[in-house]
Phi, psi and omega in degrees: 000325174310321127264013132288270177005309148324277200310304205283002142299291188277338162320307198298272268252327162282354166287307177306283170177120118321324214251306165331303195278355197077013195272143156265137161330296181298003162286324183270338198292294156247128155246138201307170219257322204265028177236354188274147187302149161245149178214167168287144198232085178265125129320092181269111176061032194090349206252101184202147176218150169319317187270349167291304165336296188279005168250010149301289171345285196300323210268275226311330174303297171327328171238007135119051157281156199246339186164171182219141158229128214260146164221142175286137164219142203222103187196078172083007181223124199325139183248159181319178153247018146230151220276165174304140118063048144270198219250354180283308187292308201289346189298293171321261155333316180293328184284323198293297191320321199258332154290323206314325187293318169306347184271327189251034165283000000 
């Protein structure tokens, strides 16, 4: 009984607000781009490409990711041919940065 009561509490206290806040359903369904979730992105050992980036980008987009903070790692896996923060890799990034606005139309 103790925990119906609980459930049935804490419903009544997320409905109050919700209802309170202006939240709508099609709010969680599409949420305004500065409310989607973000996640991490790893360059594993150097093996990253322009078109790799972007169909990372584009797949991540798709299902409504909101951003990425990208990091080079090193960890147990062949490595790559471009090397950190050669002129290739930043090439690379700069190419991830300049698809992304186009990806989340």
């Amino acid at each position: 009984m103790n925990n119906l009561i609980c459930r049935s509490l804490l419903l009544s206290f997320i409905t109050a607000l919700t209802s309170h806040a202006g939240l709508k359903s099609e709010s969680f369904i599409n949420p305004p781009d500065d409310s989607r979730p973000m996640t991490w992105m790893h360059i594993m050992d150097s093996n990253a490409s322009k078109e790799g980036m972007e169909k990372d980008l584009k797949a991540m987009a798709d299902v409504g990711v909101g951003g990425v903070f990208v990091f080079s790692v090193s960890q147990l896996m062949p490595y790559g041919d471009v090397a950190f923060n050669s002129r290739e890799f930043r090439d690379i990034l700069l190419h991830g940065l300049k698809v992304t606005p186009q990806l989340h139309k």
